[in-house]
C-alpha beads as a LAMMPS data file, in Angstrom:
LAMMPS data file: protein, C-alpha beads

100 atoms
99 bonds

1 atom types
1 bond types

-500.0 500.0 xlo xhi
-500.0 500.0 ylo yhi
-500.0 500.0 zlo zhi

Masses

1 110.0

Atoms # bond

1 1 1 -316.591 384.350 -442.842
2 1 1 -315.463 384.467 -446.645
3 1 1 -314.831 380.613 -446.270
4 1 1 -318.096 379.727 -444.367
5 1 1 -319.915 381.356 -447.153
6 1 1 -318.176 379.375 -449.735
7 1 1 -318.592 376.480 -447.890
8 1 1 -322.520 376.571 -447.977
9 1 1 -322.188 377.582 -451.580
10 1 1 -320.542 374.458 -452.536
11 1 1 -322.590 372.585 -450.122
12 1 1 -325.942 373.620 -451.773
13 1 1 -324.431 373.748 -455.725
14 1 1 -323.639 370.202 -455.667
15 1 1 -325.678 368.041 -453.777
16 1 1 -328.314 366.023 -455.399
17 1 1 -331.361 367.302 -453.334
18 1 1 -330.843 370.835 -454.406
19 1 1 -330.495 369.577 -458.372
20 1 1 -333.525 367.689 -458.224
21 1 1 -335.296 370.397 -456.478
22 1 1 -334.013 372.926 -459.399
23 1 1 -335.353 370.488 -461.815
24 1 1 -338.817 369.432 -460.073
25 1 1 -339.364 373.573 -460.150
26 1 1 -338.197 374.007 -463.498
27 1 1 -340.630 371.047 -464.415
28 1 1 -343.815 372.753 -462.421
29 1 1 -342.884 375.860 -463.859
30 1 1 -342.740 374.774 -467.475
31 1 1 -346.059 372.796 -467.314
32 1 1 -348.078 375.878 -465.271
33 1 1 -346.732 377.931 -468.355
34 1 1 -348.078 375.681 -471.156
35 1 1 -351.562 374.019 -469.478
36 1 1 -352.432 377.248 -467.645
37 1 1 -351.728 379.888 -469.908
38 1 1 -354.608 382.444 -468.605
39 1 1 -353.196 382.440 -465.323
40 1 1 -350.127 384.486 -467.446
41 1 1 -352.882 386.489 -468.929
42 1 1 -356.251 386.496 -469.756
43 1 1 -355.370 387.906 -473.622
44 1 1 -352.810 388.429 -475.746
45 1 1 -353.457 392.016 -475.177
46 1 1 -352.524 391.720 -471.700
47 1 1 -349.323 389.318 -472.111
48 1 1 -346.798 391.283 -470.435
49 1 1 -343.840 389.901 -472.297
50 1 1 -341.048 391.296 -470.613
51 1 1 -342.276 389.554 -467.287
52 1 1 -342.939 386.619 -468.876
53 1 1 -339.289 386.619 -471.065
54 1 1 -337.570 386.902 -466.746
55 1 1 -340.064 384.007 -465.995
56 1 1 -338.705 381.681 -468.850
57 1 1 -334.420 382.585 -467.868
58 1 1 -335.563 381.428 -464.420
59 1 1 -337.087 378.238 -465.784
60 1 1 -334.168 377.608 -468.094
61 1 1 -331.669 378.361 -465.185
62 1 1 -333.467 376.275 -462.610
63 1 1 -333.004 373.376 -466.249
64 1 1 -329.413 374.576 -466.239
65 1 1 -328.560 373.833 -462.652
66 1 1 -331.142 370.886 -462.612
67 1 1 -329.155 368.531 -465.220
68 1 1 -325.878 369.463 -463.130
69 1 1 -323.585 371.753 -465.244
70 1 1 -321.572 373.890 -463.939
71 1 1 -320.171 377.376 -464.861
72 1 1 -316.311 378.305 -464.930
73 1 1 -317.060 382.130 -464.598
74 1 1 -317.634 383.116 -461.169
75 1 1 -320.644 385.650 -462.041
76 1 1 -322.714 382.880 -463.644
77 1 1 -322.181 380.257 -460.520
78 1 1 -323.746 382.458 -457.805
79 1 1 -326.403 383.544 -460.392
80 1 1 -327.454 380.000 -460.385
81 1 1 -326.483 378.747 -456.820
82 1 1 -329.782 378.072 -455.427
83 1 1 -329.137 380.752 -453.227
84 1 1 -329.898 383.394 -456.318
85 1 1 -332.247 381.113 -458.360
86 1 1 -335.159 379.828 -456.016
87 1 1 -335.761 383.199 -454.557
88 1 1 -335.382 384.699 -458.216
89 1 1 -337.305 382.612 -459.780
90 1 1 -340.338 382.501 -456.891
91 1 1 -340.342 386.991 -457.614
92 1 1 -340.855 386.157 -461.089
93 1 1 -343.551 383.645 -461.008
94 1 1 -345.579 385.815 -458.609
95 1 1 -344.824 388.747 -461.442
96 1 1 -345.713 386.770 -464.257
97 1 1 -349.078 385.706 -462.481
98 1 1 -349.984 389.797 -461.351
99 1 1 -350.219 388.121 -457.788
100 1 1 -347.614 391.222 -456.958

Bonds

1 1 1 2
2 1 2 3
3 1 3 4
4 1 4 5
5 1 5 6
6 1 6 7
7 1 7 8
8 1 8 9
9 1 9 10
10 1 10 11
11 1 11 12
12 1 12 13
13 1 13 14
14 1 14 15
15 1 15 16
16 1 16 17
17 1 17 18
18 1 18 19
19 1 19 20
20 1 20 21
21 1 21 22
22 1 22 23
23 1 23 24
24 1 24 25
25 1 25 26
26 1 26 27
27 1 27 28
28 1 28 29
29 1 29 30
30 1 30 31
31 1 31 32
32 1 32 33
33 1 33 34
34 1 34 35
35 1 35 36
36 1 36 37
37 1 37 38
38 1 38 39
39 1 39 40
40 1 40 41
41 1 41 42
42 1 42 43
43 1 43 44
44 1 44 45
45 1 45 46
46 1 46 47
47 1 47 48
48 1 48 49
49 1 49 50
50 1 50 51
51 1 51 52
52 1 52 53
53 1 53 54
54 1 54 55
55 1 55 56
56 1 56 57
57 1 57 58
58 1 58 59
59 1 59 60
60 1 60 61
61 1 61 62
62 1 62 63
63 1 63 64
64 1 64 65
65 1 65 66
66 1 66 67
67 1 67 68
68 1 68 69
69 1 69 70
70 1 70 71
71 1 71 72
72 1 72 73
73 1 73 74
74 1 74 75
75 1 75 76
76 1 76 77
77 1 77 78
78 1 78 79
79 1 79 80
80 1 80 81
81 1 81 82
82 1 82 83
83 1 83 84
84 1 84 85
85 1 85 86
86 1 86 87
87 1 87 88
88 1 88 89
89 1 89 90
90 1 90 91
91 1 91 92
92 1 92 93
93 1 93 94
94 1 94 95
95 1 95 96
96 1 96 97
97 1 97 98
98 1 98 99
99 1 99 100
């Protein structure tokens, strides 16, 4: 089981679709950020920055494993395996935007 799971790891880490699929999300992420800011919040007063500070590590991450480097520490390779990151990073964008 152990090596079936490692085997789809490695399988989705390091192909080219799921880089350019990190980076096309990081992309739409960054530009829904800076052209529609009120969708964040309506106000400054209402800028929830700690949701928005989880939303920007997910956009950086989804940068990280977009461009193609690659951890040495165990920890930090599942944490951006696409496994971790899309579903991560889909939580915090609905956060971000109050949709949950």
């Amino acid at each position: 089981m152990a090596d079936l799971t490692d085997n789809l790891y490695l399988s989705l880490m390091h192909s080219s679709l799921s880089r350019m699929l990190s980076l096309g999300l990081g992309i739409l992420l960054a530009l829904f950020v800076l052209i529609w800011p009120q969708h964040v919040a309506s106000s400054l007063e209402q800028l929830d920055h700690g949701k928005l500070m989880l939303l920007m590590i997910c956009m950086c991450m989804l940068f990280v494993h977009g461009v193609g480097f690659q951890f040495h520490q165990r920890m930090m390779q599942w944490l951006v395996s696409p496994l971790i990151l899309w579903p991560m990073s889909t939580f915090f964008c609905l956060l971000a935007t109050q949709v949950i």
